[in-house]
N, C-alpha and C positions, 0 to 999 in steps of 0.2 A: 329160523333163529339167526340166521347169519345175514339174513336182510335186516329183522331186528336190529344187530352192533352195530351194520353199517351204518343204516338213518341217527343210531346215538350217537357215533361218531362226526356225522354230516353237521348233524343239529347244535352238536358242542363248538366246531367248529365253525360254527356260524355266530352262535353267540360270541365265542373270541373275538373275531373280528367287530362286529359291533361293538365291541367294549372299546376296543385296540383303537378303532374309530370315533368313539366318544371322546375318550381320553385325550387323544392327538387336538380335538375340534375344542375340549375345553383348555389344554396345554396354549393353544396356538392364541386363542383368546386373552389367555391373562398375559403372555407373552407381548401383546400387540398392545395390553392396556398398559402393561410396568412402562415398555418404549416410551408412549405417548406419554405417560406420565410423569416419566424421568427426563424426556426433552422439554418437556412445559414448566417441569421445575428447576432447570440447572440456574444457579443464580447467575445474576448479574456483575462478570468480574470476575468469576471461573475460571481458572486455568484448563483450557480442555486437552493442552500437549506442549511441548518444549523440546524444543531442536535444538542439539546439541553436536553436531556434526563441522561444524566453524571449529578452525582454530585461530582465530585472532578476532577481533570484533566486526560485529555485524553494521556495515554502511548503510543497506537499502534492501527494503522487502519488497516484494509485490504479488498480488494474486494475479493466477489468469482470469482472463476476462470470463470465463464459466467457472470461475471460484474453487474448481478442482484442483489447482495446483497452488503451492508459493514457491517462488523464487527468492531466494537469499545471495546478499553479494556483501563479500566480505573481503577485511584486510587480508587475510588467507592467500588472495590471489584467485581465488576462483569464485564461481557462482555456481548455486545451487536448488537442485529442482525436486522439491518433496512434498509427500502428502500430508496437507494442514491434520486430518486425521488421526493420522497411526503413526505419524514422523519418518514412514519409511521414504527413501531418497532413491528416487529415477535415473536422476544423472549427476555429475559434477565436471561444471566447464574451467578447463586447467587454461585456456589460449593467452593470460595475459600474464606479463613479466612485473607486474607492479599490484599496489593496492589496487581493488577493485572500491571506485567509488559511489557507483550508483547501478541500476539495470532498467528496464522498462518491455513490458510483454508489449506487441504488437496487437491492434484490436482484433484480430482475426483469430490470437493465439496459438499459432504457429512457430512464432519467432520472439528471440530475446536480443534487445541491446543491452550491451553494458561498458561502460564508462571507466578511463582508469589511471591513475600516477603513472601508466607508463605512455602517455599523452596519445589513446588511441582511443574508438569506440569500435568492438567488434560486435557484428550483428551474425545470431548462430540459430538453425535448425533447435527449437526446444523439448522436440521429442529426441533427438539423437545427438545431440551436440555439434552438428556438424555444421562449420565455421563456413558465413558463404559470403563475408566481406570484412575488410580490416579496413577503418577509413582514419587517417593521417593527415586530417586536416589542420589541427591542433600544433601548435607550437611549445604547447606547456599542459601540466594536469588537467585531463577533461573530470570535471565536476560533476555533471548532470546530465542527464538524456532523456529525449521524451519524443512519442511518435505523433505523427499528426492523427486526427482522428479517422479521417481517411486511410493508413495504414502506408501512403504513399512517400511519406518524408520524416527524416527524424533532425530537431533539434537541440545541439549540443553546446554545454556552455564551460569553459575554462580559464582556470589560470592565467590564459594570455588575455583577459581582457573582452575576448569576443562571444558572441554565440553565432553557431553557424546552422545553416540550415541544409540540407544536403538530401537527396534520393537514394533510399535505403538501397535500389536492387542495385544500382551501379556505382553509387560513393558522389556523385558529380555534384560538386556546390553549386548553388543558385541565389544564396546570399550571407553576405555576412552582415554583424549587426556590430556596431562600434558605438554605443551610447554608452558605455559604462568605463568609469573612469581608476578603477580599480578590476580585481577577480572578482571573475562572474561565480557562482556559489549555484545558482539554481534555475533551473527553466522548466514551464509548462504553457502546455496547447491550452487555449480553451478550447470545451466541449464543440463550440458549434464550429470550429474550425477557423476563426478569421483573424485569431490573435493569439500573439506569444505575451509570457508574460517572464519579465526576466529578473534577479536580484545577484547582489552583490556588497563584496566590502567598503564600493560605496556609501553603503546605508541607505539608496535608493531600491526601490521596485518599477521598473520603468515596463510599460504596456506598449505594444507595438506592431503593426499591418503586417500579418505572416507572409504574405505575397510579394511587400512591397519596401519591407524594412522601415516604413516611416515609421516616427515617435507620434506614439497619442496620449501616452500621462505619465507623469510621474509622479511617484509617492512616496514623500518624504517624510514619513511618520514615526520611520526608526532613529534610536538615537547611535546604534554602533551596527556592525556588518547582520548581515538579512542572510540566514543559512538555508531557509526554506522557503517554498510558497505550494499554493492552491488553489485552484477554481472551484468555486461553486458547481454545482451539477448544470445550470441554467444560465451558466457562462456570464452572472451580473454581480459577483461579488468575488475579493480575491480574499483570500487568509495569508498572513506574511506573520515568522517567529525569527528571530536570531539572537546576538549574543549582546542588545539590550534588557535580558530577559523577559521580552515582551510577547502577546498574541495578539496580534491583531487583525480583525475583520472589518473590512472597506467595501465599499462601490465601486468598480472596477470602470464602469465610465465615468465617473467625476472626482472621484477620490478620496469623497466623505467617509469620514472614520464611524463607524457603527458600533465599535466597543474594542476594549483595550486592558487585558489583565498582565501585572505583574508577576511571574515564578519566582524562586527559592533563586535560580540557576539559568544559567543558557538554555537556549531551547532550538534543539536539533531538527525536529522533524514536525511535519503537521501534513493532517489529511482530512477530510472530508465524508461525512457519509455518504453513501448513494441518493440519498432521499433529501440531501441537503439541509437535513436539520441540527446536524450536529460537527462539530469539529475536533480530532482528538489530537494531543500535542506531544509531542517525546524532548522529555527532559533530562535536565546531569543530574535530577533529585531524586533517578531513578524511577521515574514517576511518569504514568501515561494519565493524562486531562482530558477528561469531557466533557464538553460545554455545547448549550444549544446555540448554534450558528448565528440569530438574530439580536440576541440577547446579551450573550456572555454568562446566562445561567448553568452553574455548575450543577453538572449529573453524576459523575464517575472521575473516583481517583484511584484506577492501578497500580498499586503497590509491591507488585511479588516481582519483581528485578531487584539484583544486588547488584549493580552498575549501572551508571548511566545510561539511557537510554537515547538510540540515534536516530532510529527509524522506525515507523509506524505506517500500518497499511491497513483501510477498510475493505472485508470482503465485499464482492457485486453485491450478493442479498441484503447487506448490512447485518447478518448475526453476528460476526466475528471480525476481531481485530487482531492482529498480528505486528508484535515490537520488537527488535531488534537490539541486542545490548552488547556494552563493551567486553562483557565476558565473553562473545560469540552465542549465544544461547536467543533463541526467537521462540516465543512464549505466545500463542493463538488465546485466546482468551473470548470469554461468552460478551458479546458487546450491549451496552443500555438502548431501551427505546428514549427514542426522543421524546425532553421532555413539552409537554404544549402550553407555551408559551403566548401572549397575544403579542403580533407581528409589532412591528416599531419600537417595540422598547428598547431601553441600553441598558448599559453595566460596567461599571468597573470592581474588578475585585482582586485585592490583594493576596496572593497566595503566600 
C-alpha cells in the first residue's frame, strides 16, 4: 500500500513538471514572437526615450562608435554619458568652467573630447571620467572637435580664427591652419583620413591636406555663416547647413552642388547616416529633416521637440537618431530607411 502512494505521488509529480515545462516552452515562445513583432513594427519617428538630465541646452550629441552609449554636451557645463535605452546616466564630466560647445568619442571608444567657451578642449577617460589632458592651444572659444580616424590626433576649431591640429596623448601641435577669415564654427576628418574639412562665419567651407595644411577647395555656396558640416561615409561628398537657412550637399573634390533645400529657420546641426544615403538636419523649427543624400528627397520630418533643435546624431547601425534641444532634453528616436532613389538626380525643395 504504501509503495502504491509512493509511485502516485512520483507519477503526479512528474506530470507537474511536464506541465510546468510546457508552459514555460510555450510562455518563452509568444514572448520571443511579441519582441520580434513589436521591434519590426515600431514606426518610423518614434520616440524610443528623452534625456532630461541637462539643465541648459543641448550643443552636441554623439554615440559611441558600438552604439551603446550617447554623450551629451551642454551649456550646463558639463557632458554626459547615458544609455540611449533606459536614459539611465554613467557618468557626468563637470572639468570645464564655461559652455560646453561640442564633444567627440574617440574611434576606439575609450575617450571623450569636448570643446568649450572657456577656450579649452579637455580630453577624459569615458568610462570614469578621468581627465588625462587639458589642451590651451586656443586663444578664444573652441567651437568644434573632432579625432582623426586613426584615433591618433584631434582637430579643433575656434573663435580665434584658426583650427588646430594637435596629438591627443601629449597636447603638442603639429599644425595650425589660417585659411579662414572669420570664426571657425565647425571641423571634420574625412573617413579615409587625408582631409579636414573646415567652416565658418566666412560663409566659406574650405577642404584641406590634414598632414600638410595646404588648401584644396573652397565652397562658396553659402550665402551667411556655415554652423555645421559632414562627410559622406566614402569620404566624396561633404553636407554644409548654416544661418542661410540652407542644406546643402556637394562634391568634395570639385565642389559641384548636388542639391540645395531651403528651411523655415537656421539650421544648426547635420549628420549623415552610416550607409550614406541619407542626411538628417537640426533646425530653430524645431524640426529634425530627412532627406536622401543624392537627391534631396524628403523621407522624414521629426517633430516632437518644443525648441529649437541644435544637434543631431546617427546611430553606427543607422536605427536611431538622437537630437538635442534648447530645452536640454535629447530625444533617440526610431530612424527611416533610406529611401531608393536612382543615383544622379537632384532637388530643390522648399520647406
Amino acid at each position: 500500500m504504501a509503495k502504491s502512494n509512493r509511485f502516485k505521488v512520483l507519477f503526479l509529480a512528474f506530470c507537474c513538471v511536464v506541465i510546468l515545462m510546457s508552459f514555460l516552452a510555450v510562455r518563452s515562445r509568444a514572448v520571443s514572437e511579441t519582441s520580434t513583432v513589436s521591434h519590426r513594427t515600431i514606426a518610423v519617428g518614434t520616440t524610443l526615450s528623452a534625456y532630461r538630465e541637462h539643465r541648459n541646452a543641448v550643443s552636441s550629441v554623439a554615440w559611441s562608435p558600438d552604439g551603446k552609449y550617447l554623450a551629451s554636451a551642454s551649456y550646463d557645463k558639463t557632458v554626459q554619458v547615458w544609455d540611449p535605452l533606459t536614459g539611465h546616466r554613467f557618468s557626468a564630466y563637470r572639468g570645464h568652467t564655461n559652455w560646453v560647445s561640442a564633444l567627440a568619442w574617440s574611434p576606439d571608444g575609450k575617450y571623450l573630447a569636448s570643446a568649450s567657451y572657456d577656450k579649452t578642449v579637455q580630453v577624459w577617460e569615458a568610462a570614469t571620467g578621468k581627465r588625462l589632458l587639458t589642451y590651451r592651444g586656443h586663444s578664444d572659444t573652441v567651437t568644434a572637435v573632432a579625432w582623426s580616424p586613426d584615433g591618433s590626433h584631434l582637430a579643433s576649431a575656434s573663435f580665434d580664427n584658426t583650427v588646430q591640429v594637435w596629438q591627443c596623448v601629449t597636447g603638442h601641435l603639429e599644425l595650425t591652419y589660417h585659411g579662414h577669415s572669420n570664426w571657425v564654427t565647425a571641423v571634420a576628418w574625412s573617413p579615409d583620413g587625408k582631409e579636414l574639412a573646415s567652416a565658418g562665419l566666412d560663409t566659406t567651407v574650405q577642404i584641406w591636406n590634414a598632414t600638410t595644411g595646404k588648401a584644396l577647395l573652397t565652397y562658396i555656396g553659402h550665402a551667411g555663416s556655415v554652423t555645421a558640416i559632414a562627410w559622406s561615409p566614402d569620404s566624396k561628398h561633404l553636407a554644409s547647413v548654416g544661418f542661410d537657412k540652407s542644406v546643402q550637399v556637394w562634391n568634395a573634390a570639385t565642389g559641384r552642388l548636388l542639391w540645395i533645400y531651403c528651411c523655415q529657420g537656421w539650421v544648426n546641426g547635420i549628420a549623415w547616416s552610416p550607409d550614406g544615403r541619407s542626411v538628417a538636419s537640426a533646425n530653430t523649427s524645431r524640426t529634425v529633416q530627412v532627406r536622401d543624400s543624392m537627391t534631396g528627397t524628403p523621407t522624414l520630418t521629426y517633430r516632437n521637440h518644443r525648441s529649437e533643435v541644435l544637434a543631431v546624431a546617427w546611430s553606427p547601425d543607422g536605427t536611431r537618431i538622437a537630437s538635442g534641444d534648447d530645452d536640454g532634453i535629447v530625444r533617440v528616436w526610431q530612424a527611416p530607411v533610406a529611401c531608393q532613389c536612382a543615383p544622379g538626380e537632384t532637388g530643390q525643395t522648399m520647406l
